[in-house]
C-alpha positions, 0 to 999 in steps of 0.5 A: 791783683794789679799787672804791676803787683803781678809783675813786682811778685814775678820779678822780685820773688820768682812767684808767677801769679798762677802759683798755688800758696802750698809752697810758700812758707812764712818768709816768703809771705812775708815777702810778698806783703812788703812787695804789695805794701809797696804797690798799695800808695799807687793803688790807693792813688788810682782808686782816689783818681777814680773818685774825683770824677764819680763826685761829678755829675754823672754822664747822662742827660741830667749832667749834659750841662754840666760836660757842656759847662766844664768844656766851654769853660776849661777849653779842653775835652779831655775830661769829658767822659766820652775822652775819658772812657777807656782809661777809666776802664783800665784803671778800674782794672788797675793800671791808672797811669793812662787815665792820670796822664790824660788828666794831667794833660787836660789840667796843664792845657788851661789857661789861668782864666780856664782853670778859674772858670773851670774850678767855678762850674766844677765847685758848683756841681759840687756845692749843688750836690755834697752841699759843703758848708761856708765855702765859695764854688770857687774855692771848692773847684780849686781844691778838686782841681788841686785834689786831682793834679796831686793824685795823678802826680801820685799815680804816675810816680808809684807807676814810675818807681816800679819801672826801674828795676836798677834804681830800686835794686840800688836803692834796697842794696843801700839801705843795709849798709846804712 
């Protein structure tokens, strides 16, 4: 269970993430299933995050070129996975928001002429190992670049709603009345 699944149980149910399931009856089941339904889009984000780089050549000899490509490229050493290394880890974990902010931060560092040429060595690791039909490196690096800023922003605004206990406690009291 995710830290911030734990806790939104905590904090919305009084359920300690210790607590055995014997006095818990259906409502509170319940309960609990929207609270988690709640938290399952950022977790879905961060194991997508996960995925977009594991489609890359992996980090050992054979993909040194590739990392030396891609820093040349798009100027920034943010997503090498020697930088990247422990925020991979803790998403693994659950708590992606450090890997998609350090993402996030590569992107936004690149120029235009670096994000080109970074999509152009990114789409051709691609081209080279998922062997995509009728689609140009360049085209196939852009939507992954895309791909990737799309699902930090998802990461980090899942991470976000859950850090305003008065917003979200507005939000719920709201709806009754609607």
């Amino acid at each position: 269970m995710s830290t911030a699944l734990a806790d939104e149980l905590d904090h919305q149910l009084d359920l300690a993430p210790h607590l055995e399931a014997g006095p818990l009856d259906v409502e509170r089941v319940a309960r609990i299933a929207v609270v988690a339904a709640a938290h399952s889009d950022g977790c879905a984000a961060t194991g997508q995050l996960l995925g977009l780089p594991a489609a890359l050549p992996a980090p050992t000899k054979a993909g040194e070129r590739f990392r030396s490509d891609l820093w040349r490229s798009s100027g920034t050493a943010y997503l090498l996975p020697v930088i990247i290394r422990a925020p991979v880890l803790r998403s693994l974990a659950g708590e992606g928001t450090a890997l998609a902010r350090q993402v996030l931060s590569a992107v936004d560092e690149m120029t235009p002429p670096q994000r080109v040429a970074a999509g152009e060595v990114i789409g051709q690791a691609l081209v080279e190992s998922d062997h995509l039909p009728d689609l140009t490196s360049q085209v196939i690096g852009e939507l992954w670049l895309r791909d990737l800023e799309l699902t930090t922003w998802r990461v980090l605004h899942a991470e976000r709603r859950s850090d305003d206990p008065a917003g979200r406690k507005a939000f719920l009291d709201a709806w009754p009345s609607v």
